[in-house]
C-alpha positions in Angstrom: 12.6 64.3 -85.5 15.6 65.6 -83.1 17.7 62.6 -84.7 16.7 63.5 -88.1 17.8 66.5 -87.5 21.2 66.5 -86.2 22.0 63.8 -89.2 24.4 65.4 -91.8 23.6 65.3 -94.8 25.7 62.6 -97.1 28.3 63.7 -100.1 26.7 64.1 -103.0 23.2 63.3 -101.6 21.1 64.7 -104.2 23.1 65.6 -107.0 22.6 63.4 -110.5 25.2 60.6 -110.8 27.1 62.2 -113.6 27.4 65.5 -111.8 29.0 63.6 -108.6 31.9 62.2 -110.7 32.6 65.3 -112.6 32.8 67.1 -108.8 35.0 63.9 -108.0 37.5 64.3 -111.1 37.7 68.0 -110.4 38.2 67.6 -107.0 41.4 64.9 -108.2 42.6 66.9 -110.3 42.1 65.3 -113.6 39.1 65.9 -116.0 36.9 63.0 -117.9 38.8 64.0 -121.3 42.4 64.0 -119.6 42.0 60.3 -118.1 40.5 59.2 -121.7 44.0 61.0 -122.9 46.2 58.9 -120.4 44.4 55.8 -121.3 45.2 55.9 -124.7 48.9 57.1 -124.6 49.1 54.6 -122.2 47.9 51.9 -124.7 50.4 53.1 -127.2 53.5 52.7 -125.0 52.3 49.0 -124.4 52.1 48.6 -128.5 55.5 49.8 -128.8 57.0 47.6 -126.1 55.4 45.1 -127.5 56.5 45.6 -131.1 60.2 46.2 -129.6 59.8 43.1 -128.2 59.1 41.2 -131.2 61.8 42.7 -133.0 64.2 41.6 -130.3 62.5 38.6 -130.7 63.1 38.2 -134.3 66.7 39.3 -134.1 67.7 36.8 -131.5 66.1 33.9 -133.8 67.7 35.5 -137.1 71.1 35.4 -135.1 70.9 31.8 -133.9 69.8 30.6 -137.4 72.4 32.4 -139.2 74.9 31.3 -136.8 74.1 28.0 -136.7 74.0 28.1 -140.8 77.1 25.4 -141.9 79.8 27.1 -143.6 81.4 25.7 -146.7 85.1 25.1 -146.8 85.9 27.3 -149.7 84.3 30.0 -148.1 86.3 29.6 -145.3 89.5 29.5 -147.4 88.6 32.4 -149.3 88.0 34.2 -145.8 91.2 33.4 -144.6 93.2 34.3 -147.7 91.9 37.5 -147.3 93.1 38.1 -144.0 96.0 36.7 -143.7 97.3 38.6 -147.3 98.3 41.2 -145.2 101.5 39.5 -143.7 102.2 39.0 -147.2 102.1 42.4 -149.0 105.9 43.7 -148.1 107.1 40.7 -150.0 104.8 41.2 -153.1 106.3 45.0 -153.1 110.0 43.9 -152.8 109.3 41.2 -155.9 107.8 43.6 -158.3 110.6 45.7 -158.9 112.0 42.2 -160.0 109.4 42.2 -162.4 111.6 41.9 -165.8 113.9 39.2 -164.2 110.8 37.0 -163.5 109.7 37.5 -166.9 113.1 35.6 -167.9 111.3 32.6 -167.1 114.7 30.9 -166.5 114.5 27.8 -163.8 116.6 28.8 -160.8 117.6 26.2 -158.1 115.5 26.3 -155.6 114.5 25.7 -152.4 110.5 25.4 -151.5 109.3 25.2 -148.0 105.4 24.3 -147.2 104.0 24.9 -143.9 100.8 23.0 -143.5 98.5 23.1 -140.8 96.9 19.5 -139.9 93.3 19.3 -137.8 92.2 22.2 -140.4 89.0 20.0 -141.2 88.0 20.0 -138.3 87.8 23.8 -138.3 86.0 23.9 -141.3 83.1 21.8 -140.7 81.7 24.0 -138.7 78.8 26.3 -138.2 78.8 30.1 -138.9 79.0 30.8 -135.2 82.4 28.6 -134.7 83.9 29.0 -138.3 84.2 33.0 -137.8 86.6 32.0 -134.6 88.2 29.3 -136.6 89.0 31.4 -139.2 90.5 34.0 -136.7 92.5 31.0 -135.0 94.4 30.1 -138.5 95.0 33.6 -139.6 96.2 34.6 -136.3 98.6 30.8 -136.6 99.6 31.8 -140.4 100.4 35.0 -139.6 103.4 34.2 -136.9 104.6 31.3 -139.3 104.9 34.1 -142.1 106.6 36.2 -139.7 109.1 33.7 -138.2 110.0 32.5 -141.6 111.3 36.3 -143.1 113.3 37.7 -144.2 114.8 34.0 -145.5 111.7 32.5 -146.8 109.5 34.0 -148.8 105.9 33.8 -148.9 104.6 33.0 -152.8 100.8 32.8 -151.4 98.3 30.6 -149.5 96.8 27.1 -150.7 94.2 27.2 -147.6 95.9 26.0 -144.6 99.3 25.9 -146.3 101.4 28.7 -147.0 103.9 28.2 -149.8 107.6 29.4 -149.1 110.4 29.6 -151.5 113.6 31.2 -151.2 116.8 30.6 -154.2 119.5 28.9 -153.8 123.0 30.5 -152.8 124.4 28.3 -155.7 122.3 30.2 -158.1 122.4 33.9 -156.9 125.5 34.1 -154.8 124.3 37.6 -154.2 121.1 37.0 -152.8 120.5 33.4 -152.6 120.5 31.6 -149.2 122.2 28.3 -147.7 120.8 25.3 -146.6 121.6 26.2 -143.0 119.8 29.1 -143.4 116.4 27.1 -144.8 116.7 24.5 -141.9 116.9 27.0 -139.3 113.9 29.5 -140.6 111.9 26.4 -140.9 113.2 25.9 -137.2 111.5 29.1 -136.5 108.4 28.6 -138.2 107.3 26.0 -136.1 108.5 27.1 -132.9 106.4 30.2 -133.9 103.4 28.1 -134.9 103.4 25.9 -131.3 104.1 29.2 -129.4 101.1 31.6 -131.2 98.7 28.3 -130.5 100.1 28.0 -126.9 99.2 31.5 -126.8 95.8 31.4 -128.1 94.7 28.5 -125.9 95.5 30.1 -122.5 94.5 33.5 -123.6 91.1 31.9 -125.2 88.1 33.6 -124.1 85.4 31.1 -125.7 83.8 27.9 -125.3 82.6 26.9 -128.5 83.5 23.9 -130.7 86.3 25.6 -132.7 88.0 27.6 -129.8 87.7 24.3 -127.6 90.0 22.6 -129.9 92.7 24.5 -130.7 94.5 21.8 -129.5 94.2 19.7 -132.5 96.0 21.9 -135.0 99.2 20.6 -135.5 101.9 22.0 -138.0 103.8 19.7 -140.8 106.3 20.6 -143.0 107.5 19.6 -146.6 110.5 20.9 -147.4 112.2 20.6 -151.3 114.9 21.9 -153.5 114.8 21.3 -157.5 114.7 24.0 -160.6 111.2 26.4 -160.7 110.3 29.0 -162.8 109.3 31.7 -161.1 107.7 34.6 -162.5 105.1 37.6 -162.2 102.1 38.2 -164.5 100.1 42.1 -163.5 101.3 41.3 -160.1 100.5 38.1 -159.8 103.3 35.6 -158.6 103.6 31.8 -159.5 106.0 28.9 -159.4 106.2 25.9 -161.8 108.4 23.2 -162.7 108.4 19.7 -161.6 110.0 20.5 -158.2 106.5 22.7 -157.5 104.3 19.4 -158.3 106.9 17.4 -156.4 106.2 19.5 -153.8 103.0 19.7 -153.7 102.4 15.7 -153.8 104.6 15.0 -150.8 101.5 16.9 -148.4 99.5 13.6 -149.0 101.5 11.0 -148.1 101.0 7.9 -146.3 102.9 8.6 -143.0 99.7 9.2 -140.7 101.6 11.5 -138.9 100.3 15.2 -138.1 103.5 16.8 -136.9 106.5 16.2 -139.0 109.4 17.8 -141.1 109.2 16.0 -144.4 112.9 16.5 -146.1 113.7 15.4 -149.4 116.7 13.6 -150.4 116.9 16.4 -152.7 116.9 19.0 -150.2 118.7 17.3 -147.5 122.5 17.4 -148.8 122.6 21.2 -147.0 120.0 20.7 -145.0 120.2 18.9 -141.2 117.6 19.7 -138.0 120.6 17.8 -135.7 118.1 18.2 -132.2 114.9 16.1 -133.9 114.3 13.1 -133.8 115.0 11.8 -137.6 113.1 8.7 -138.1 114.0 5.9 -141.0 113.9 7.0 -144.4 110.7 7.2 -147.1 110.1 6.6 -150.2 106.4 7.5 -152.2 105.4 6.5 -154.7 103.1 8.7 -157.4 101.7 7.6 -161.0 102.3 11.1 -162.3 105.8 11.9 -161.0 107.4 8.5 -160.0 109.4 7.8 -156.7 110.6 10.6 -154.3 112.9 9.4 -151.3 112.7 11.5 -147.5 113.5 11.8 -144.3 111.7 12.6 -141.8 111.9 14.4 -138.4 109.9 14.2 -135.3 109.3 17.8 -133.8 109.3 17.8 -129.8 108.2 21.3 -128.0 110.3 23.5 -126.5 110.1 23.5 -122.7 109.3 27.5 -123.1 106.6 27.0 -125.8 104.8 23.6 -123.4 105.2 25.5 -120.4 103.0 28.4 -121.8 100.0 26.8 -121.8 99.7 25.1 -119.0 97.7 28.1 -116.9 94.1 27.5 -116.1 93.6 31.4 -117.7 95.7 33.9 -118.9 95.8 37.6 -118.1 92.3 39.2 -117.9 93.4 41.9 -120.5 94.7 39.3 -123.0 91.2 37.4 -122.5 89.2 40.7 -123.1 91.2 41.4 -126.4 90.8 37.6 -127.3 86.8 38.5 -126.6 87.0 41.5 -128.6 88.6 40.3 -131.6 86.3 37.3 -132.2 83.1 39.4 -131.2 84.4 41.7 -134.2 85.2 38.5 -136.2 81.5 37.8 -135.7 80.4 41.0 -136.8 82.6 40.8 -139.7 81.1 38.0 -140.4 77.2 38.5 -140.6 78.1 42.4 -142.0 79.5 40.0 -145.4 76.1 38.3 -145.2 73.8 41.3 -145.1 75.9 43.0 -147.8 75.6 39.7 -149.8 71.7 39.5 -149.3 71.4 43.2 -150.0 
């Protein structure tokens, strides 16, 4: 009895189950309805993180598969056209006050000068991903050879990765024309420019993918030509033509298997010398359309300057975040023209 009675008594002891946890919620501070509350808001934060999740998800996969995607080669020249027009829009507003003269249609001698960049198909058989940085590689390498070549040659437009130079003859325009001199060294220029912008891009290169890993391979040739063209300007629009042009034109396929090179023709070579290259023995090709066209041609060594420039393991951390930047924005460029396309 004395033990019985000295027991005290036991929490709750008495009370009806459902009475005991409503003292116990009370007594945590928290009512039955609250916790119910919690339970479901906290089910609705696991939904969205889910959902969230799948959309990263989804995006990722989009990303890869639209990166991955192979890009056609005429989308990439269209691409690069575009950009690299800019270099070229002082000399289309110089040449249209000299609208009514190019009108004339008259054949003035002329000297033509093509740039063109050899490994270029290996750029463009790419995917998305590496095509965008491609792209930005050739523009960047177009751009300096349009800028070394002024104010002596000038740009008549881009045939992919060629860019078409022609500047008139001091024999024809005393005024305004140029020398031979004066072509050999801007093509001088142009190449030294080329080798030095890819030296630049290479050590400054802030990317590992199949294009940017091979900016090695692009090499620079040139054709260079003199003969009568008719050059004129229709709403804007320049153009050359004449046999010269075609001649021209022809001489970038030719059977020397070589990727860098000055190609001169016999036509162009009485004012025109490159005395420190190599001049190897002379050509002659052959084409069913436009007969025989005799050359020289001269091997192109780099400068000790332009070699030695790339020859760092990495370049400046700045010039590698802007080389980061730009081809990150190339990339955005890039799938923005898609979505706008789809749209």
């Amino acid at each position: 009895m004395t033990d019985q009675l000295t027991q005290s008594p036991k929490p709750g002891m008495g009370m009806p189950d459902t009475m005991r946890d409503t003292m116990t919620n009370a007594m945590d501070g928290t009512t039955e309805i609250e916790q119910q509350f919690h339970l479901v808001e906290h089910g609705v934060h696991i939904t969205l993180m889910v959902l969230v999740l799948v959309l990263v998800v989804l995006g990722i996969v989009f990303l890869v598969r639209f990166f991955l995607r192979p890009i056609s080669s005429q989308t990439l020249n269209s691409s690069l056209y575009a950009r690299t027009l800019g270099a070229l829009k002082e000399p289309f507003g110089q040449r249209r006050t000299d609208t009514k003269v190019a009108q004339g249609g008259r054949a003035r001698d002329t000297f033509l000068v093509i740039p063109d960049i050899s490994g270029y198909t290996r750029f463009i058989e790419l995917n998305q991903f590496s095509a965008g940085h491609a792209q930005y590689v050739v523009s960047e390498l177009l751009h300096a050879v349009i800028d070394a070549a002024k104010p002596v040659l000038k740009p008549k437009g881009i045939e992919g990765d060629a860019v078409v130079f022609y500047a008139f003859a001091e024999s024809d325009d005393p005024s305004g024309g140029v020398a031979g001199s004066q072509v050999g060294l801007a093509t001088v220029d142009l190449l030294n420019a080329f080798y030095q912008r890819r030296a630049e891009l290479k050590h400054c290169n802030a990317c590992h993918c199949k294009a940017c890993s091979h900016i090695d391979d692009l090499h620079l040739k040139v054709v260079v030509h003199r003969g009568p063209v008719v050059h004129y300007v229709l709403d804007n629009f320049e153009d050359l033509t004449g046999f010269s042009v075609i001649a021209a034109y022809r001489l970038l396929k030719n059977s020397l298997g070589l990727n860098r090179y000055i190609l001169l023709t016999e036509a162009a070579g009485a004012e025109i010398d490159f005395p420190l290259m190599v001049e190897k023995e002379r050509h002659t090709e052959r084409y069913d359309d436009i007969g025989e066209i005799a050359f020289r041609v001269y091997g192109f060594e780099l400068s000790p300057e332009v070699s030695a420039r790339g020859t760092g393991r990495h370049g400046p951390i700045a010039a590698r975040t802007r080389d980061a930047v730009r081809k990150l924005a190339q990339n955005a460029r890039t799938l923005g023209k898609a979505i706008g396309a789809s749209a």
